[in-house]
Structures are given as C-alpha cells and as structure tokens.
C-alpha positions as CSV (number, residue, x, y, z in Angstrom):
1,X,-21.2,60.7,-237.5
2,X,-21.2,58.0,-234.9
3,X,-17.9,56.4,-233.7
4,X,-18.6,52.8,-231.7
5,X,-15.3,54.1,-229.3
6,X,-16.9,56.6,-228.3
7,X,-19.9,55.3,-227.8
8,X,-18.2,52.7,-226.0
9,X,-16.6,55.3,-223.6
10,X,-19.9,57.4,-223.2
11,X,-21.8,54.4,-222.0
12,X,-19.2,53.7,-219.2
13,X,-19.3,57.2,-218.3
14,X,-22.9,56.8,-217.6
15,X,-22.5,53.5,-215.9
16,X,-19.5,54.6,-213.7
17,X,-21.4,57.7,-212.7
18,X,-24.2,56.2,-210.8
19,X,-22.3,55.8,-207.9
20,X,-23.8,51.8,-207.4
21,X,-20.5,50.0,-205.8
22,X,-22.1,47.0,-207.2
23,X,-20.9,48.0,-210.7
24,X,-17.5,48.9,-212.7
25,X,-17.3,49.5,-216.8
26,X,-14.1,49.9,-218.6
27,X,-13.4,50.2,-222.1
28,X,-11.4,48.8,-224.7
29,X,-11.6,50.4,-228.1
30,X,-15.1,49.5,-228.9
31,X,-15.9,46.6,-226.4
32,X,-17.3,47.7,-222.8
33,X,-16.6,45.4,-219.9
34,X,-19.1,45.5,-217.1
35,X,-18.1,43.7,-213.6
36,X,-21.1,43.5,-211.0
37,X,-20.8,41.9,-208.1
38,X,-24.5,41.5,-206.9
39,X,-25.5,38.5,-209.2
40,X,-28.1,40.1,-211.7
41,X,-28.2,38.8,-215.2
42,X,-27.4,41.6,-217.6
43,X,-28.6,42.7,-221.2
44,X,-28.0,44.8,-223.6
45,X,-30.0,46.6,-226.6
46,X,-29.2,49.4,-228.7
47,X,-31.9,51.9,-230.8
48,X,-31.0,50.2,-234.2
49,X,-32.7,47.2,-233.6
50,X,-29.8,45.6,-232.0
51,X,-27.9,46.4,-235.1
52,X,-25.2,48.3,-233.9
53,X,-24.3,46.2,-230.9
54,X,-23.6,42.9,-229.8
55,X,-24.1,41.9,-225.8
56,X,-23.3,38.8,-224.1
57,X,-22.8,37.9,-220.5
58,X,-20.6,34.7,-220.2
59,X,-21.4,33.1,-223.1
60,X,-22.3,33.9,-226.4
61,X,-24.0,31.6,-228.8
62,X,-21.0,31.9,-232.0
63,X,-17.2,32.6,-232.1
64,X,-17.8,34.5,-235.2
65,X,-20.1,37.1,-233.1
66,X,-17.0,38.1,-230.9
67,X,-15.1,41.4,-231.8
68,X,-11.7,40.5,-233.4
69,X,-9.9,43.8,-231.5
70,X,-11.4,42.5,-228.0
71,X,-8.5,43.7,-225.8
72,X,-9.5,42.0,-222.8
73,X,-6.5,39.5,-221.5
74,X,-7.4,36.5,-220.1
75,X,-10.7,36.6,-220.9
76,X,-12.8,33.2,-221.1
77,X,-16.2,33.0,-222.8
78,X,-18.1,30.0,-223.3
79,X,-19.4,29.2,-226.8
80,X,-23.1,27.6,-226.8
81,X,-24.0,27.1,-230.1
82,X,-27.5,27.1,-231.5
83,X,-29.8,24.9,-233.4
84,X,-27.5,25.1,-236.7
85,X,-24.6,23.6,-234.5
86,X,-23.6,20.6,-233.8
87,X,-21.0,20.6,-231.1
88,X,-21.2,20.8,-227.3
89,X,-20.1,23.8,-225.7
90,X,-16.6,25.1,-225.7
91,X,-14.7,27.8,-224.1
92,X,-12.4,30.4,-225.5
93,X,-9.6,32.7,-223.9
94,X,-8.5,35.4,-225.3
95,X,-5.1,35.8,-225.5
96,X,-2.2,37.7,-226.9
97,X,-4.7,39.2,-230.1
98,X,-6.5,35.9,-230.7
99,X,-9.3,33.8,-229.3
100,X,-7.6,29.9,-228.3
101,X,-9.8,27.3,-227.0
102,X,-9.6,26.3,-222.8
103,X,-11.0,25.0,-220.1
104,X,-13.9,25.9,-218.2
105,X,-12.9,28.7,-215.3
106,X,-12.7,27.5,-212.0
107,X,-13.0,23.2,-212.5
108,X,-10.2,20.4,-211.6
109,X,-7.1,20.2,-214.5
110,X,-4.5,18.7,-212.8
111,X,-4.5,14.9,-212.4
112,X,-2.7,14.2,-208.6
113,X,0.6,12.2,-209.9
114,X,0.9,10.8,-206.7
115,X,-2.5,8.9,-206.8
116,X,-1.3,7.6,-210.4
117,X,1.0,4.8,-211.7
118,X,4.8,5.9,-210.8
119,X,7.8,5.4,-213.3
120,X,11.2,3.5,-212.7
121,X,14.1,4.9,-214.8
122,X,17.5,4.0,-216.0
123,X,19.6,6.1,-218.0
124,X,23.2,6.6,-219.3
125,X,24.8,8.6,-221.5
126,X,27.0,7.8,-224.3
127,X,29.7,6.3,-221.7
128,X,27.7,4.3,-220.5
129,X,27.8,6.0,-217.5
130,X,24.6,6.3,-215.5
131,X,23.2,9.8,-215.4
132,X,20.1,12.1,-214.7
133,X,18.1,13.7,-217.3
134,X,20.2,16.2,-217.0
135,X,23.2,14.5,-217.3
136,X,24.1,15.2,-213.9
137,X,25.7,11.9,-212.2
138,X,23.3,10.5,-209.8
139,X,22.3,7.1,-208.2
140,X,21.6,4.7,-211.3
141,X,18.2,4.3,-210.7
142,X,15.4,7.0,-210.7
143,X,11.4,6.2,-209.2
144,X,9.6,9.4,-209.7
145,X,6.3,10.4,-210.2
146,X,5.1,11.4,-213.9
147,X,4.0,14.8,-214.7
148,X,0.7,14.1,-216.2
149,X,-0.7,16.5,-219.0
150,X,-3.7,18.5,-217.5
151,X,-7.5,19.4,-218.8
152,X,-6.6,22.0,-221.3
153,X,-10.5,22.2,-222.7
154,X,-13.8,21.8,-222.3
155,X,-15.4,21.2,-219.2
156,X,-16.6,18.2,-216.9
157,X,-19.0,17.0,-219.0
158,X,-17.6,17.7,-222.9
159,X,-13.7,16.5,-221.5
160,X,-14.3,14.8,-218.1
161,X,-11.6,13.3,-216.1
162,X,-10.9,9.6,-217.1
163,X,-13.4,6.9,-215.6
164,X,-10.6,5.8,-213.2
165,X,-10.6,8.8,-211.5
166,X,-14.3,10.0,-212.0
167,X,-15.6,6.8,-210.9
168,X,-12.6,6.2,-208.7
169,X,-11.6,2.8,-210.0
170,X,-8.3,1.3,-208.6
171,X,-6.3,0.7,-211.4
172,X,-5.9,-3.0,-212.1
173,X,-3.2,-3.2,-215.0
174,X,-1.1,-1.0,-217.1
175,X,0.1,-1.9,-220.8
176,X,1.5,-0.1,-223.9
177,X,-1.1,-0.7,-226.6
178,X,-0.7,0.6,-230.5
179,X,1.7,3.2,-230.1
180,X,-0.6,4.6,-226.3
181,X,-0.4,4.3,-222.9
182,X,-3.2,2.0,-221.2
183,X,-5.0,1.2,-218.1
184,X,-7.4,-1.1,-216.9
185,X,-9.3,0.2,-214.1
186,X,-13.4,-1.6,-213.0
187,X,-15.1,-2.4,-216.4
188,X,-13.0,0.1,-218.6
189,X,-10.1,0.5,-220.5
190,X,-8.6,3.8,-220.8
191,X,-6.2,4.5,-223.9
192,X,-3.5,7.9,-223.8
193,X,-3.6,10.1,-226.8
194,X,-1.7,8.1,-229.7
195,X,2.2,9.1,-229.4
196,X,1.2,11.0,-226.1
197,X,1.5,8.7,-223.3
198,X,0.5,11.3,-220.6
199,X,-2.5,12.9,-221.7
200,X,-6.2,11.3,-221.2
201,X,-7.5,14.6,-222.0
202,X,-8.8,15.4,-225.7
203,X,-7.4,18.0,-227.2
204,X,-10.4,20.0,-228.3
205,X,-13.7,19.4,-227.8
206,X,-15.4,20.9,-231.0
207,X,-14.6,17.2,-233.3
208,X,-13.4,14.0,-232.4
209,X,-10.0,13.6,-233.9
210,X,-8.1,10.0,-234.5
211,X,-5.5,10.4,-231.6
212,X,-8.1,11.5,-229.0
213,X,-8.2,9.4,-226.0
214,X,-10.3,6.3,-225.9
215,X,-12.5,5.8,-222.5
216,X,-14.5,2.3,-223.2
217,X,-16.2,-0.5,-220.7
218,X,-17.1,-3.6,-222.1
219,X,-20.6,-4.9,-222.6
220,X,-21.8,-7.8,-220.8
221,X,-25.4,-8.9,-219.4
222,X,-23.2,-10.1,-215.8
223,X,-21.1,-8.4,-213.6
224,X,-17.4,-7.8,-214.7
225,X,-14.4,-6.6,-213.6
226,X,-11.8,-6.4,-215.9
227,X,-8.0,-7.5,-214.6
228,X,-5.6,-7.5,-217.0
229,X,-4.8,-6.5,-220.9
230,X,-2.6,-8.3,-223.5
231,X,-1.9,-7.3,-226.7
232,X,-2.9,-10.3,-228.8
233,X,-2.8,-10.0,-232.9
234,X,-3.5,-7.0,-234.0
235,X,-6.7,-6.8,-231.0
236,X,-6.4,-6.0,-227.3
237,X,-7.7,-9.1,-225.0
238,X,-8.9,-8.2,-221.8
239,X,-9.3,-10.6,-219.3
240,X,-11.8,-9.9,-216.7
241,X,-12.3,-12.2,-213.2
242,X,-15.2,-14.4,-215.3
243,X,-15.2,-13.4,-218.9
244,X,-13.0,-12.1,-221.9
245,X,-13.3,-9.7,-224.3
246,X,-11.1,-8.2,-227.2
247,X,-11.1,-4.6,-228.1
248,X,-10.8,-4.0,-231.9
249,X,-10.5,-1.1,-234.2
250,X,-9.5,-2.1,-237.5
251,X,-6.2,-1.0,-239.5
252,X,-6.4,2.1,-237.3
253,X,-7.1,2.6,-233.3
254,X,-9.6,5.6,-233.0
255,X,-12.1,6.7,-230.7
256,X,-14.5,6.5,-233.8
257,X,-13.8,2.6,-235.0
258,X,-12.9,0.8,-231.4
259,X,-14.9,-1.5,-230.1
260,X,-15.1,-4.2,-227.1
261,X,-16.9,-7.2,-227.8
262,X,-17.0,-10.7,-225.4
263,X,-14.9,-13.6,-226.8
264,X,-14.9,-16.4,-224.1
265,X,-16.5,-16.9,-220.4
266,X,-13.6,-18.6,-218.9
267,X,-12.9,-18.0,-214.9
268,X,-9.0,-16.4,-214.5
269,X,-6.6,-16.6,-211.7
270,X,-5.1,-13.6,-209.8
271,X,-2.2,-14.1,-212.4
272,X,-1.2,-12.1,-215.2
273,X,-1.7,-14.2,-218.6
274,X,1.5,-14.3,-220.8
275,X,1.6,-14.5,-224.3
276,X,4.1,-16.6,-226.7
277,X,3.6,-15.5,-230.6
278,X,-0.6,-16.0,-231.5
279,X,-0.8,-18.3,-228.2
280,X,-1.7,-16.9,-224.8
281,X,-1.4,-18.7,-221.3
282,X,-3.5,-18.1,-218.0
283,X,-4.5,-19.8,-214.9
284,X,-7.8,-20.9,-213.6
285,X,-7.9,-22.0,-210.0
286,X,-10.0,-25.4,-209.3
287,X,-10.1,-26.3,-205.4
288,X,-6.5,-28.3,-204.6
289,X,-5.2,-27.7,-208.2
290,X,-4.7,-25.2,-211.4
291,X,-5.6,-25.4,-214.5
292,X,-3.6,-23.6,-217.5
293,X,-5.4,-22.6,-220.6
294,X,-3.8,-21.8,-224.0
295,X,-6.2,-19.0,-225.1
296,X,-5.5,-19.5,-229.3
297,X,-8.1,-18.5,-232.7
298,X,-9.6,-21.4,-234.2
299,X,-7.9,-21.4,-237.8
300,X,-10.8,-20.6,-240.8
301,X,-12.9,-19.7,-237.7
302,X,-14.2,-16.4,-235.5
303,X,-14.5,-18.7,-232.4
304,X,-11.9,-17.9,-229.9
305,X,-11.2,-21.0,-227.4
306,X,-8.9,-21.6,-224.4
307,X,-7.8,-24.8,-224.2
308,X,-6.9,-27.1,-221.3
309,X,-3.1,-27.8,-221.3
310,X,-3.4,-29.5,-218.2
311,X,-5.8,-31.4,-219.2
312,X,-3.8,-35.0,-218.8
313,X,-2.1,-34.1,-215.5
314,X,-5.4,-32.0,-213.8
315,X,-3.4,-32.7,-210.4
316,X,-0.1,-31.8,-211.4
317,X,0.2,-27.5,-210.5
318,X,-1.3,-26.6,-207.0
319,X,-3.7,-24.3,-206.5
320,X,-3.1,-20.5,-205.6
321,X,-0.9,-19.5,-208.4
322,X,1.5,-16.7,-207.9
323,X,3.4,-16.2,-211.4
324,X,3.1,-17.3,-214.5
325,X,6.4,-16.6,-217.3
326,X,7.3,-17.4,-221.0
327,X,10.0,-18.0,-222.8
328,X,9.2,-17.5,-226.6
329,X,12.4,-18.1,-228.1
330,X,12.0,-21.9,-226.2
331,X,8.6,-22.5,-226.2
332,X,8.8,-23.1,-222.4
333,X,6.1,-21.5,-219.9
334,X,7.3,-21.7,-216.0
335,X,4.2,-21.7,-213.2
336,X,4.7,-20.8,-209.8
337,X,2.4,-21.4,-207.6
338,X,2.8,-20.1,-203.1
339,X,1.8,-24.0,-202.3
340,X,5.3,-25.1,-203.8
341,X,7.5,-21.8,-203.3
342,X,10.5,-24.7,-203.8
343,X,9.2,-25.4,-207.1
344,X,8.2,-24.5,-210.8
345,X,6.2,-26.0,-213.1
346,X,7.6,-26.1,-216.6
347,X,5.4,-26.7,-220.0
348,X,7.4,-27.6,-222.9
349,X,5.6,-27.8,-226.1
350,X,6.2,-27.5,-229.9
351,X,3.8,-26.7,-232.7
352,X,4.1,-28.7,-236.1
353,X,1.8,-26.5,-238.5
354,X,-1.3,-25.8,-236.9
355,X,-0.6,-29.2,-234.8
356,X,1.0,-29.4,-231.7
357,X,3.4,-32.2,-231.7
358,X,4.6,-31.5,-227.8
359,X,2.5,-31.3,-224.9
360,X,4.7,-31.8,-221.7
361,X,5.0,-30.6,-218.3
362,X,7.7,-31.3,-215.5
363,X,9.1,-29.8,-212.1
364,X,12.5,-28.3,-211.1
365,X,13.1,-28.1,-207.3
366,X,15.2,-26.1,-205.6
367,X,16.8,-27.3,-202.2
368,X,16.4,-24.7,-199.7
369,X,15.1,-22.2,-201.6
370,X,11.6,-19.9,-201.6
371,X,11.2,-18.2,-204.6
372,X,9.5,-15.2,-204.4
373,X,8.8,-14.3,-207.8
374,X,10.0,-15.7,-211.8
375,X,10.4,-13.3,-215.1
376,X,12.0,-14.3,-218.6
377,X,14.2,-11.9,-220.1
378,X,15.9,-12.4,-223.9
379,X,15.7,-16.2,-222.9
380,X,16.9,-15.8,-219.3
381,X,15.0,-16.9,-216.3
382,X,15.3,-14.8,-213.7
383,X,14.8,-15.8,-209.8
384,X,13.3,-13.6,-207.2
385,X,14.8,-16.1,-204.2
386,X,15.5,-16.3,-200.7
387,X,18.0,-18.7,-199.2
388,X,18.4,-17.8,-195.5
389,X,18.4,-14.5,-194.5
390,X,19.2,-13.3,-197.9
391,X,17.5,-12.5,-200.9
392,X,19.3,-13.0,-204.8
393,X,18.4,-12.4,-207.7
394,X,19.5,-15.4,-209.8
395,X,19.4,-16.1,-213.5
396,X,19.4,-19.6,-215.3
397,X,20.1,-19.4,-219.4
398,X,17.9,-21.4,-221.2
399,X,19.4,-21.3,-224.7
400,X,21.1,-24.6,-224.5
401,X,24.2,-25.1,-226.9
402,X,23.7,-26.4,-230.5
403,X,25.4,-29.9,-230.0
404,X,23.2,-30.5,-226.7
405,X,21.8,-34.1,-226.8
406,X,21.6,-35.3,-223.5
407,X,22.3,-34.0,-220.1
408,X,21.5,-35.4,-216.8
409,X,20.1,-33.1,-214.1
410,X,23.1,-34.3,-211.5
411,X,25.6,-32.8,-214.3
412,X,24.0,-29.2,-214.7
413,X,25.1,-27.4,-211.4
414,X,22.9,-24.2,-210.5
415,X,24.9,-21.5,-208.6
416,X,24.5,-18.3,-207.3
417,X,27.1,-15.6,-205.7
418,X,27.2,-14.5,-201.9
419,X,29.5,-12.0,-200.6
420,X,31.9,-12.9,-203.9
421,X,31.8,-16.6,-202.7
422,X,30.5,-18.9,-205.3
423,X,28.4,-21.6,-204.2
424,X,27.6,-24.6,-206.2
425,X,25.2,-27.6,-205.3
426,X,27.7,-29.8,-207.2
427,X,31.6,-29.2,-208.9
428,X,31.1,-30.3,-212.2
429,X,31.0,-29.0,-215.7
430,X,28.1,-26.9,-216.8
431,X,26.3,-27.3,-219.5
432,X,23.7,-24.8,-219.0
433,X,24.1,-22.8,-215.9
434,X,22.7,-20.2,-213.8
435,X,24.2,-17.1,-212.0
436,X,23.0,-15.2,-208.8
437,X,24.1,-12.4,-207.1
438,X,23.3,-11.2,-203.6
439,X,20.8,-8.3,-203.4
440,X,22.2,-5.0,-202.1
441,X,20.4,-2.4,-202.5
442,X,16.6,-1.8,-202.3
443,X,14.2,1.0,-204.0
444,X,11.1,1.5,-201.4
445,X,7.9,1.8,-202.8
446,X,4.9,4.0,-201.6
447,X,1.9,1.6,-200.8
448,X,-0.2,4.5,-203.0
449,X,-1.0,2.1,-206.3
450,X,0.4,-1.4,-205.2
451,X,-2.1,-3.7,-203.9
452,X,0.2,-6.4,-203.4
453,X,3.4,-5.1,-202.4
C-alpha cells in the first residue's frame, strides 16, 4: 500500500531533519512545499519513472499538471506552455480552492492617478440639489483624481503598461471614442476596455478578447506626432503636427480589426479641429495669416481632402490661432486668434446637396474686451473675457427668432452682469442678446497634465 500523504510527510521529515537553515518543507495533503533561501534550482524525481510525482519550481509548463487539492494560499505559479501551446506565459494564484489567473509577483500594477488626466464633476440628486457621491451636501463642484484599474495579469511583456507611460509620452488629447475612453499620447492612440473607461489593462492574457484595450501608433515613412482625435463617421481621425490619419475597424472596434492608415499630409495649428455633422474644421498657420481647412470625403470617392475656406480672403484671420468653436445647429464656426483677442472670426456657410451655396466670413469686435477663450454650447456662445480687472463668463444666443429678417448691429445690444449691475453698450431692444455674469469663484488646477494652463 502506498499513500501519496504520507509519502508527502516522510519526505519533509527527511528534508527538515538535515538541519541545513537554508531549507524548510511543509506539507499539505499530498503537495510538499520546499522554501530555500540560498538560490539553488531544485528538482525532483521519483523511482516510478517520474510516475508518481509531479515537481516544479516556479513554473510549470501546464495548468492541467497542478494538483486540484493544492492547499497553498496565495500561491502564484507561472504557466510556460510548451510546443503544443500557443499562448505566452501566464500566472495563476491559488486562491480560496481554485487556481485564478494574476499578475506576475513582485512588478508595477498600479497606474499613479496623479500623473494621469484628473476629472471635474457635478452632481445633484433628485432636488436638484448639489451633492457628493454619497449624497452628502458639499461644494457643487468636485476635481479629483480617478482611481485607475490596476494590472491584474500577465506580466511586463504579455500585459505591459500603456505606451504613454512605458515610453513616457505626455499626453496630448483625451476623447470618448465607440463606447471607450481615449488618449493620444507621441505616435499612439490608446483605447480603454469597451464600457470600462479606467482600465488599459487586458483582462487576461491567454486570448485576445473584443473589449481588450487597443495600444496602436500610426504608420508613416516621416516623423509624426500625433495631436489631437475627432471622431469623424463611423472612423477616428487623428491629426498629427504634419499629417492625418483615420483609425478604422469596421462594424465593430476590436483589438483584432483596428487599424490606422494615413489620409492627408496637411500641416495643423496648435488648435483643436471641431467638427460640424460629416465636415471638420482646423487651422494651418502661414506667416502673418491662418488658413482654415474644411477636412470633408469626396462623395463616390476614398480620397479624403481638406479644403481652403479661406481661400478668397487668405489675409483675413491672423496668424497664431488660439481657439477654434462650432455651432452645428447654425452652421457658424467662430476663430480666435491671440493677434486680435478683441475679435472673432465668424464663417457662415450653408450646404445645398452636396453643394455649398454659402461661403462667408465676417468679424465681431468687442470694445474693451480680451477674450480669453470661446466654446459653443446647445447653440450658445460662450465668452472666456476680461474687461478691467475682472473676468466673466458671458453667453451670446445664436438661435435668432423665426420672423428675424433684418437687424442692424447698432440695434442688438451685448451685455453682461457686474456686481448685479447690468451694463449695456446701448438701451435698446434686443433682438438676440447676450448675458454675462462676473466670475466668483475659481477651481485651481495642479500644473501635473496641463501644458498650457
């Protein structure tokens, strides 16, 4: 009769009894657990032609050859594979009666949230009052830092830290893609795990699954350095400081199916493009003056081409842009460019078919005003300004009323708030006005992520 526990326990008699420091055995059922401390590689054999007994020392080459009663808690083993196999290596704890897939012993999980994109968050219950998420009352606006999901498998190599922070790439852009989370960071684009905007991490490393993250740079025979993403179609168009490229996948976005090919060569402002329906506007500094391009698909055509908009005023928008906005619902786009902080550009244009019957551009000035920064909202224009000492957040409403024909510029007054006082440039009936109100509160911002403050 031979009994594998006992043979077990026997063996760590014999082992504990040598008196070496260097070594410990301990037993569980069957399975014996040797801990040596002097860095010799151990093996194992047995009179049965290896028959009876199964040793490994950190690894072992299939999850099948592991005991199913292993009784060790917490114990990691690395799974190799052999020539039958066609995975990288994993790692398995053992945990709780059952062998789960983790993370290499000893590496990097955790991604530092402070080095990472932050979050701004509003929230109110159903009072409308402002609240925490815990429905504690609290200031009405919350900056925080995100807690981003760790490495749960695999190792450096088989689940490696994103590109950004591997190849430590400042992170240039940040956009929400197909139902993930993205980033542009050098020559990649880094995509979350599909409905799980926090993890960059796969979540095993044995397959490739459809919702794993998706690490990409884009191919190109020059130099490139990709700036800014906009969802465009059903594609992603990435705009890079001299070239553009859109990242396809089909019906479905998967690791599997995406890829990143060039589209145009065009050089790109340090301006965020905007997009209005299939039509997308950016800026391409020339020496004194801009150009705006209106990035579009040729119809019955693969081409992709960025037209000249500016083409029949090329001295009409300074140079150094600073911001460029879009009203979709008005087909207006509003430039801004540091030269002229008293002044936007505005492009009106209308499409007729696949022909555009409008092509127009014009200025509004403000009297003593800087305008720090522009942004349309549900067709609101909203003003970043500074009259004085004081900075406002103003508002002018572009939807203009259905019996609008004609209105002169002397006859719409633009206003803004101070202190409860309304100031007016002119006391006359408005037929489409703006609002301001002084700005009194502030939300400091760590320098950690923001290049341009």
């Amino acid at each position: 009769h031979h009994d594998s526990n006992d043979a077990a326990r026997s063996l760590a008699a014999q082992i504990n009894g040598v008196g070496d420091a260097s070594y410990s055995a301990t037993v569980s059922g069957s399975v014996l657990k040797v801990k040596q401390n002097n860095g010799y590689t151990l093996s194992g054999s047995d009179s049965w032609g290896n028959q009876a007994s199964r040793s490994w020392q950190g690894k072992i080459k299939k999850l099948q050859d592991l005991p199913n009663d292993f009784g060790f808690e917490g114990s990691v083993i690395e799974i190799s594979g052999d020539e039958d196999t066609t995975f990288d290596s994993y790692y398995v704890k053992y945990e709780d009666g059952v062998f789960s897939e983790t993370f290499k012993p000893n590496i990097t999980t955790a991604i530092d949230p402070l080095t990472m994109p932050h979050a701004i968050a509003i929230a109110r219950d159903t009072s409308n009052n402002y609240v925490d998420k815990d429905l504690n009352y609290t200031t009405p606006t919350f900056f925080r830092t995100v807690e981003w999901d760790a490495r749960s498998v695999g190792d450096e190599n088989s689940a490696g830290m994103p590109s950004f922070i591997e190849y430590k790439k400042p992170i240039q852009d940040v956009f929400f893609y197909r139902n993930r989370l993205g980033f542009i960071a050098g020559d990649n684009v880094v995509l979350s795990e599909s409905a799980e905007y926090y993890n960059f991490f796969p979540s095993t490393v044995t397959s490739v699954i459809d919702s794993d993250v998706i690490d990409v740079a884009v191919d190109s025979n020059s130099s490139v350095y990709l700036k800014y993403a906009i969802p465009f179609n059903k594609d992603l168009l990435l705009f890079g400081n001299n070239a553009q490229f859109v990242l396809s996948s089909g019906d479905t976005l998967t690791p599997s199916k995406v890829t990143v090919q060039q589209s145009t060569a065009y050089n790109i402002s340090n301006v965020k493009p905007v997009g209005i329906g299939p039509n997308i506007y950016f800026g391409s500094e020339q020496k004194t003056y801009s150009k705006i391009r209106e990035y579009y698909v040729q119809p019955d055509s693969l081409t992709n081409v960025a037209g000249d908009v500016t083409g029949h005023c090329p001295s009409y928008i300074r140079s150094n842009l600073k911001t460029i906005a879009a009203s979709s619902k008005n087909d207006m786009v509003f430039v801004l460019s540091s030269e002229t902080p008293d002044t936007l550009y505005v492009y009106n244009f209308n499409w007729n078919g696949e022909e555009k019957a409008q092509s127009a551009w014009h200025k509004w000035t403000f009297a003593n005003c800087l305008i720090h920064d522009i942004q349309v909202v549900n067709g609101v224009l909203y003003l970043f300004t500074v009259r004085g000492a004081n900075s406002f957040i103003e508002k002018i409403n572009l939807e203009l009323p259905g019996d609008f024909l004609r209105v002169n510029y002397e006859d719409v007054p633009y206003y803004y708030e101070e202190d409860g006082v309304t100031l007016t440039r002119e006391e006359t009936d408005s037929v489409a006005q703006g609002t301001g109100t002084l700005i009194d509160s502030s939300v400091t911002l760590s320098p950690i992520g923001f290049a341009t403050g």
